[in-house]
Each structure stands twice: as C-alpha cells, then as structure tokens.
C-alpha positions as semicolon CSV with decimal commas, in nm:
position;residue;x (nm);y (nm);z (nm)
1;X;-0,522;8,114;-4,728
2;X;-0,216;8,110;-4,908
3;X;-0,061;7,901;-5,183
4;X;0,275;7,886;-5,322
5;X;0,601;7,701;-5,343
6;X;0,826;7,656;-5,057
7;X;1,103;7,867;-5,041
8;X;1,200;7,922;-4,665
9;X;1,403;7,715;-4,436
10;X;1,137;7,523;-4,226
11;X;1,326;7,232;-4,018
12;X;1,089;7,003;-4,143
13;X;1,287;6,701;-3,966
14;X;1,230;6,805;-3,669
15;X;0,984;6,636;-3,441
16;X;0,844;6,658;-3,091
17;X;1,060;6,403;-2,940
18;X;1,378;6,573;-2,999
19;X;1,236;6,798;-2,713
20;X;1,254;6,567;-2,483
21;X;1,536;6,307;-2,585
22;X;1,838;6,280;-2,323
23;X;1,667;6,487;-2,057
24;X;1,440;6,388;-1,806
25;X;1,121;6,685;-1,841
26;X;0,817;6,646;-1,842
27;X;0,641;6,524;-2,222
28;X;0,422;6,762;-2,330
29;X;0,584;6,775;-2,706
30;X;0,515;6,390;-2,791
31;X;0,157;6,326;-2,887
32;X;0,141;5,971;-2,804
33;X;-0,089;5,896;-2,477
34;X;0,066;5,821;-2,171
35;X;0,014;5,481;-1,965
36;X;0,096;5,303;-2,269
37;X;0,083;5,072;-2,454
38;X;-0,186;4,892;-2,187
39;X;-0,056;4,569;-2,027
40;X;-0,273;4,394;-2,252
41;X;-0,098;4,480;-2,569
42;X;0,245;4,455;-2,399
43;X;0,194;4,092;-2,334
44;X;0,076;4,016;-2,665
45;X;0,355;4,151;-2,817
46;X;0,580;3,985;-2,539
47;X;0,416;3,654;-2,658
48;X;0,516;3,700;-3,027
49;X;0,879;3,721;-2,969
50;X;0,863;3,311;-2,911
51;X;0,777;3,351;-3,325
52;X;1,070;3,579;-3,437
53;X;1,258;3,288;-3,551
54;X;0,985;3,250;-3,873
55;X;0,950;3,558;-4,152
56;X;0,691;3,758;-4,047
57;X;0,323;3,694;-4,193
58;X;0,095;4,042;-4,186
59;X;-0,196;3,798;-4,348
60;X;-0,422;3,820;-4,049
61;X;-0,331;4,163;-3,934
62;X;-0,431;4,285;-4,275
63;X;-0,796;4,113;-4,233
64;X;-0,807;4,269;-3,925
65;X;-0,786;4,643;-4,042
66;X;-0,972;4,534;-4,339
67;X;-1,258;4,440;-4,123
68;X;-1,225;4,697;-3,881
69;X;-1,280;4,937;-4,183
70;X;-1,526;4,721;-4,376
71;X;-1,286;4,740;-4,662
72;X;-1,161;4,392;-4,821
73;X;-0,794;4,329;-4,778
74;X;-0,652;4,466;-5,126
75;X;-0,743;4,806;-5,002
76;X;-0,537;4,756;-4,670
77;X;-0,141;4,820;-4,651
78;X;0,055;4,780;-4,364
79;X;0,335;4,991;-4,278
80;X;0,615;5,076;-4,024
81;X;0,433;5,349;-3,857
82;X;0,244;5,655;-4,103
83;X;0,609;5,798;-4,178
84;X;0,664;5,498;-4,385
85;X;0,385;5,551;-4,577
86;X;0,459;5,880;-4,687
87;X;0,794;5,760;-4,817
88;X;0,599;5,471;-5,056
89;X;0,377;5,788;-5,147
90;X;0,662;6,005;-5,264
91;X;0,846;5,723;-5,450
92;X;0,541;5,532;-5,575
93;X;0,311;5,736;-5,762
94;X;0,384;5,950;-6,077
95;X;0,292;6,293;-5,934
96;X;0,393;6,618;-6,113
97;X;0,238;6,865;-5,896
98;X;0,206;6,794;-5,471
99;X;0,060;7,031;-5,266
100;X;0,049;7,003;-4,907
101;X;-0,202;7,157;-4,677
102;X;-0,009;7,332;-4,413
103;X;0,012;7,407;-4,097
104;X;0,070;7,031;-4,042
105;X;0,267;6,710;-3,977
106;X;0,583;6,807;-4,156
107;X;0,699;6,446;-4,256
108;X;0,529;6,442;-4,636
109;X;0,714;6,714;-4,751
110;X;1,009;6,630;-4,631
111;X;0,957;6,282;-4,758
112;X;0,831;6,439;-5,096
113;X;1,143;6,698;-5,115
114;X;1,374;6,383;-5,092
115;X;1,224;6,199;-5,379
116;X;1,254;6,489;-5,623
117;X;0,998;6,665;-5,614
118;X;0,897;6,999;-5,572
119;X;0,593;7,080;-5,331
120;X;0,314;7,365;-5,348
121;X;0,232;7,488;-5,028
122;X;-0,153;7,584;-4,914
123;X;-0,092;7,766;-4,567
124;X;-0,396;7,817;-4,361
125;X;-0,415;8,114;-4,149
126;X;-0,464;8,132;-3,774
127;X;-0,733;8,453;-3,923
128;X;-0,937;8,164;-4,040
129;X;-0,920;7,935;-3,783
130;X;-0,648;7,754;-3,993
131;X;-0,971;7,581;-4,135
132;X;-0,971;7,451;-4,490
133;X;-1,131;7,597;-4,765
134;X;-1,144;7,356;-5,064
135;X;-1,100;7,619;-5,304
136;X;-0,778;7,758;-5,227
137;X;-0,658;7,404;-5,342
138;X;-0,466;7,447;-5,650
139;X;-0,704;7,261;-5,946
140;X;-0,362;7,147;-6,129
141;X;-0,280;6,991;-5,808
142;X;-0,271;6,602;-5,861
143;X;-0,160;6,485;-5,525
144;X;-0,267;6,682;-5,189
145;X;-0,190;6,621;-4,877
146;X;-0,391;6,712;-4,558
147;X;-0,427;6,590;-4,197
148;X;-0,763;6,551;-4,023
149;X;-0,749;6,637;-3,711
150;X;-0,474;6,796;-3,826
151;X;-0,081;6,811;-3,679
152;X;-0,037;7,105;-3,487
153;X;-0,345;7,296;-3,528
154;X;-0,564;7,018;-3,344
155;X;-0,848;7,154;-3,611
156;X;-1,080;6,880;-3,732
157;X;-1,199;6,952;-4,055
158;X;-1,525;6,837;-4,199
159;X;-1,525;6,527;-4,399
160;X;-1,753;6,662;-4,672
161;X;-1,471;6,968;-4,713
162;X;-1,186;6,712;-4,757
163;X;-1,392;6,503;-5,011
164;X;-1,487;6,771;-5,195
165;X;-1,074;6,791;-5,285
166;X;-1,118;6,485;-5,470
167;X;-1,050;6,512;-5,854
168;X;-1,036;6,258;-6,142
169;X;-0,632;6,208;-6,185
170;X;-0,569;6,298;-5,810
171;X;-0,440;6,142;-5,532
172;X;-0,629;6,270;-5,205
173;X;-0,420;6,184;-4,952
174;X;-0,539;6,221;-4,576
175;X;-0,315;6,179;-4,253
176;X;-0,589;6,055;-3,974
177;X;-0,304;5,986;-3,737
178;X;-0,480;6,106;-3,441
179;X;-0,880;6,036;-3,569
180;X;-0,858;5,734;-3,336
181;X;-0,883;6,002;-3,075
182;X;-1,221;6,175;-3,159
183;X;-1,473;6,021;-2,995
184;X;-1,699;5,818;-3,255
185;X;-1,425;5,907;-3,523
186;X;-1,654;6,115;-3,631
187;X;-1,527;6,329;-3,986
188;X;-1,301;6,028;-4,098
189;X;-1,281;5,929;-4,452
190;X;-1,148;5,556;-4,325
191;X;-1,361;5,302;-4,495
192;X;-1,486;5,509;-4,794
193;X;-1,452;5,385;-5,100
194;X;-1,664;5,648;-5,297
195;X;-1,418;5,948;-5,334
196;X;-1,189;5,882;-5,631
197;X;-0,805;5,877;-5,537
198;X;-0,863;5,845;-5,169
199;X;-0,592;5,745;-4,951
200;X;-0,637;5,772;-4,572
201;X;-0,307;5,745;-4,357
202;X;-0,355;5,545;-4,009
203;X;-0,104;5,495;-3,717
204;X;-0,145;5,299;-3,420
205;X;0,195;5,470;-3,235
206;X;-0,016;5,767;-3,073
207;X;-0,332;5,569;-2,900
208;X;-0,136;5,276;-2,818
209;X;0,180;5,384;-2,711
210;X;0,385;5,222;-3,003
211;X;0,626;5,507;-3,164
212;X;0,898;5,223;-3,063
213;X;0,734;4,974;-3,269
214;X;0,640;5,120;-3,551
215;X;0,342;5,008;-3,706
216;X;0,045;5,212;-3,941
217;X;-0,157;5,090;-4,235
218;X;-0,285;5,257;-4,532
219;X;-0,647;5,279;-4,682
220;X;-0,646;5,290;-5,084
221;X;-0,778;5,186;-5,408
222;X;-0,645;4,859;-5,504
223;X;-0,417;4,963;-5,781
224;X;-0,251;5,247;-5,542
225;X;-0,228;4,943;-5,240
226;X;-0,019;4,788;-5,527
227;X;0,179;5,032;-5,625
228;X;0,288;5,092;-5,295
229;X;0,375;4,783;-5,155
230;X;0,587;4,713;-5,499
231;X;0,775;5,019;-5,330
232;X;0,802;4,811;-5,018
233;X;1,065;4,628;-4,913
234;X;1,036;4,256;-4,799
235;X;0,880;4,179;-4,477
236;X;0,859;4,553;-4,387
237;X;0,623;4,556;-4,037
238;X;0,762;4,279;-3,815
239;X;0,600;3,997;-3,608
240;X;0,580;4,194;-3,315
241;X;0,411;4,538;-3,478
242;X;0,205;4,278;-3,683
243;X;0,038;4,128;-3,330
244;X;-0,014;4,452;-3,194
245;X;-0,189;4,570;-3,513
246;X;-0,407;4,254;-3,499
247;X;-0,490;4,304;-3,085
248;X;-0,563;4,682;-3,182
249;X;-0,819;4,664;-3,405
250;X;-1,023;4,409;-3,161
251;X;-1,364;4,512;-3,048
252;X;-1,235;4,523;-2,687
253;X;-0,917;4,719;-2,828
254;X;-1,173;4,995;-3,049
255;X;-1,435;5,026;-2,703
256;X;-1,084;5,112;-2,506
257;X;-0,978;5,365;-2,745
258;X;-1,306;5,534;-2,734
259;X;-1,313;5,565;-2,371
260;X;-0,948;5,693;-2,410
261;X;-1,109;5,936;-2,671
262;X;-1,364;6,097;-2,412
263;X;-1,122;6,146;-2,113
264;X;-0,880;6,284;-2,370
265;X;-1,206;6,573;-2,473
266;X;-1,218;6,592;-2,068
267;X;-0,862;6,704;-2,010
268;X;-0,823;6,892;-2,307
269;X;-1,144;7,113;-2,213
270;X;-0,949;7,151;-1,869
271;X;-0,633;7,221;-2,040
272;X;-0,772;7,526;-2,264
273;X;-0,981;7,672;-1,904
274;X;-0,644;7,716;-1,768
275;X;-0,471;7,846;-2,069
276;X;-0,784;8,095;-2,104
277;X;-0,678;8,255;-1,786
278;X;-0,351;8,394;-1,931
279;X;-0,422;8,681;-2,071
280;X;-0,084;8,657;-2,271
281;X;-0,179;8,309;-2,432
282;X;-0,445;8,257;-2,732
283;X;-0,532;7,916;-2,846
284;X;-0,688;7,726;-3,171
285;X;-1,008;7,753;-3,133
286;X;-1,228;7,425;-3,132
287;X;-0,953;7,159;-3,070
288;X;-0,980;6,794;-3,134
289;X;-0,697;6,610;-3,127
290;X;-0,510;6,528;-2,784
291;X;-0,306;6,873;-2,814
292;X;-0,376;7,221;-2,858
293;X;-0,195;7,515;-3,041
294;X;-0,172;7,857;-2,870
295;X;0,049;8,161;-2,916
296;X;0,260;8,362;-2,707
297;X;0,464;8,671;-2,799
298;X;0,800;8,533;-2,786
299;X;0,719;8,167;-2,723
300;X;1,071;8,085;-2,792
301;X;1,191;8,218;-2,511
302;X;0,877;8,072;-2,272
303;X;0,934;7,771;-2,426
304;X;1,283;7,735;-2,256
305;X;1,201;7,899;-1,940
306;X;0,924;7,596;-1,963
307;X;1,229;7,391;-1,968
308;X;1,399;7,482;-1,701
309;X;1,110;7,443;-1,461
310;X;1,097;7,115;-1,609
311;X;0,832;7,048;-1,900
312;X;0,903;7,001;-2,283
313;X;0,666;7,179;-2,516
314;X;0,666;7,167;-2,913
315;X;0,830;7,470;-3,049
316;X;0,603;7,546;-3,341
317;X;0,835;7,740;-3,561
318;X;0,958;7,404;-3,766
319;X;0,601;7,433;-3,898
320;X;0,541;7,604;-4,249
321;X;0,275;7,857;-4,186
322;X;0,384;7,913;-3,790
323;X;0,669;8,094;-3,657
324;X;0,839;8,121;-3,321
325;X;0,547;8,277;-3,147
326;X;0,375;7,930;-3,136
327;X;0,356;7,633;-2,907
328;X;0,222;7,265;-2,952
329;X;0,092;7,151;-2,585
330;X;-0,036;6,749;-2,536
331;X;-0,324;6,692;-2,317
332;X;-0,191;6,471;-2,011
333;X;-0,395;6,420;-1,646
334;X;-0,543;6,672;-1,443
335;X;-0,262;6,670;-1,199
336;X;-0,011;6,742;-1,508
337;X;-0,187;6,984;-1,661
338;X;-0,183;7,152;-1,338
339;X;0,110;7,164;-1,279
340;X;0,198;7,301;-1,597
341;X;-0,024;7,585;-1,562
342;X;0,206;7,706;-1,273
343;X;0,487;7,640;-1,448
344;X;0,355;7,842;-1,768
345;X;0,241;8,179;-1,532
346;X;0,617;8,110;-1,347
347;X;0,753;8,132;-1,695
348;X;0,522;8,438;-1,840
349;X;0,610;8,621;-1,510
350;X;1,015;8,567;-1,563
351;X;0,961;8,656;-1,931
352;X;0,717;8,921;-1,942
C-alpha cells in the first residue's frame, strides 16, 4: 500500500453514467440493477405524488431505517442519495487531516477537495488484492474514508479490519452502498454502535433502481446525526424518495433484496468463467459486489471498440490508484453477459 497526498489529475467527477448518457448501448458502467425499481415500489411512489402539495415529513421513514438497523432514530439521517452525504461530511465536521482509502467511489474526495480541504490518499495495490491493511492507515488521520464492498474493486473487506480503523477523535466513515447486495450483508458495520466515530453510508439507488430519486440515509452517533443535518437544508429528501425509503426497508422489501443478492453471486460467478477464458483479461480476485474489475493492456482502446459493438463499460482510469489499463464491468443476465463475452473476444481480436 501506498499513502500520500494527491497530486495527479484523477477526473474524480466522472461517473459511470456519463458512459452511457445520450447513446443507446448497452449498461454495463451503471451499477444499479436492472428491472427496476419493481412495480411494487413504482406504485408506491406513484401513490405519494397525491401528497406533494404538503412539506414533506421523513418521520416514519426515519423509524423505518432505524428499525431496520435496530438503531433508535437519532442515529438515522436521511439523505438525497449517499452523494449527499458526503457533502454534509465535508462541510460538517472539523477535520484537519482526511484520508481516503482508494481505489474507490471517487465522490468523497471530490466532495472533500471542494470544501477546503486537503486529502491523504491510501492506494491499495492490485499486488495485494487491493485488500486493506489497517496499518497503512495514517495514525494522525482523523477522518477516513473507505467503501465495503468497495467501488470499483468489488473487494469486500472484513468488518473486524475496518473496525480496527477506529480511533478516539476519528471519524470512521464507511460507504456500504452496495452491502445490500451481499447475501446476508454479511461484513457490514450497519447497526453497530460499539466502534467509536462510526459512520456507515447507505443508498437505496443501486438495489432499487432509484439513482432518479435520490434517496440514502446515514448511520451515526447522535451528536454527528446532528451535526449533519444542521448542514442540511430544509426538507432535503422529498415525499416521494421518503415512501420509497419507508417500502424499502419492509420485511417483504429486505427478503426481495436478498434473493436479488444470490442471483446477483450467480451471474457474477458466470460473468468471471467467461472473462477467465481470455487469456488477455485478469480480474479482482474474490468479487462481491454486482461488478467486477479486470485489466486489459490497453483497455482504453477495448473499451471503445466495446462501444462500437454496442456495450458501455466503466473506464477505470478516473480512479486514483488505477490507470487506463482497467475496466469496471456490472453483472446483468445470463443472456447479457453473453453477449458481451462475444463482443469483448470481437474487440480483443480487432485490438490485439
């Protein structure tokens, strides 16, 4: 591992759905599950537009999450989607030293950069799996940031690892964005209340098919739940993300995400057979999330053959830690995947 202070030009705005946005290819760069949301949720959220004429009241989807978590409601904070969140974060709390965990979702940087402050880098390497080890976490550090399972590496990292960054004086701060997608959750932090400065990160937008919403909540100590929404402004989720939040975290809702969980492990396993039979592609090994990371000589130039035989991919080079050798692939059907495979040997065979 490596730690130090940014000082390259990472496009750290850039996310997976510019790849896609104004042309019609197929999504494999956007990490939020397909079929969705489930016609469930969409008329539940079609129902709540009858109530947009009244301020919007996130009372009962905060008891919701809090319950879903086991937490009262004073640790619970709702947001518009996890990117919010990372914004209160940055402009909240009276860090001196962040330090983000990298090779991962690029947005609390960004959002840190932008309130003033200057961010340490820890950059795992692809030598170690890109898997943490807790000591190469600076001790002066007193806010870290890490994602578990994390955003593009698809590595889940052991919960004991991640608590064991927890310091009297820092703020732990873990993006779970996609734990919702492990079957049994298994590794998550969510609902602990034992590891000082803890702050887990949810979103709703991948599971459920809400990016367009915008709706995520935040697990904290009471005082940092304060602190943040101060940082708020008024009414900041609407009545529409605050129903959906409130249908999601039903025991219906948590059973269909868990099935959703296990087909996603099904299709990913088939996903990284195919990709094992390219002798010019190497993946992450042991991925978890609903995408995988694997490298290609000269991805950046597969990546837009991929494009003109129709599929997006992730161009991993906006990453700190990657470079334009890697590619972010989502896990979709059988059929999909298949497809892509011929696509990808199509491509390799142009490019090689």
């Amino acid at each position: 591992m490596d730690t130090h202070t940014h000082t390259d030009a990472h496009d750290l705005r850039h996310h997976g759905d510019a790849e896609v946005r104004d042309e019609k290819l197929i999504d494999l760069a956007v990490n939020v599950r397909t079929n969705t949301p489930p016609d469930w949720l969409r008329k539940r959220i079609a129902d709540s537009l009858t109530g947009l004429a009244a301020y919007p009241d996130g009372r009962a989807a905060r008891a919701a999450v809090a319950e879903r978590h086991d937490l009262t409601s004073n640790r619970v904070l709702l947001t518009a989607g996890a990117a919010e969140a990372f914004v209160l974060l940055a402009r909240a709390l009276p860090v001196r030293r962040p330090v983000v965990v990298h090779p991962q979702f690029t947005e609390p940087e960004a959002a840190l950069r932008d309130a003033g402050h200057e961010v340490g880098r820890v950059l795992l390497r692809e030598e170690d799996g890109f898997r943490l080890d807790p000591a190469a976490v600076p001790e002066d550090a007193d806010l870290v940031v890490i994602g578990n399972p994390t955003n593009p590496t698809s590595v889940l990292h052991p919960a004991a690892s991640i608590a064991a960054l927890a310091r009297p004086g820092r703020i732990l701060v873990v993006d779970e964005a996609f734990m919702d997608a492990v079957p049994g959750e298994r590794e998550s932090l969510a609902g602990r209340t034992d590891v000082p400065g803890l702050v887990v990160l949810r979103s709703l937008t991948k599971t459920w098919g809400l990016a367009g919403l915008r709706i995520g909540y935040v697990l904290a100590e009471p005082e940092t739940i304060a602190a943040l929404e101060r940082t708020q402004p008024l009414w900041p989720v609407s009545t529409p993300a605050l129903v959906a939040a409130e249908a999601c975290m039903s025991r219906a809702a948590l059973a269909e995400a868990e099935h959703a969980a296990h087909r996603i492990g099904v299709e990913r396993t088939h996903l990284l057979a195919g990709l094992a039979e390219f002798d010019e592609v190497r993946t992450v090994a042991g991925a978890e999330g609903p995408f995988v990371l694997l490298r290609i000589d000269g991805a950046d130039v597969v990546r837009e053959r991929l494009r003109s035989l129709g599929f997006a991919a992730r161009r991993g080079d906006t990453f700190p830690g990657l470079d334009r050798n890697w590619l972010r692939i989502a896990v979709r059907d059988r059929a999909t995947t298949n497809r892509f495979l011929q696509a990808l040997d199509q491509a390799l065979l142009i490019c090689g």
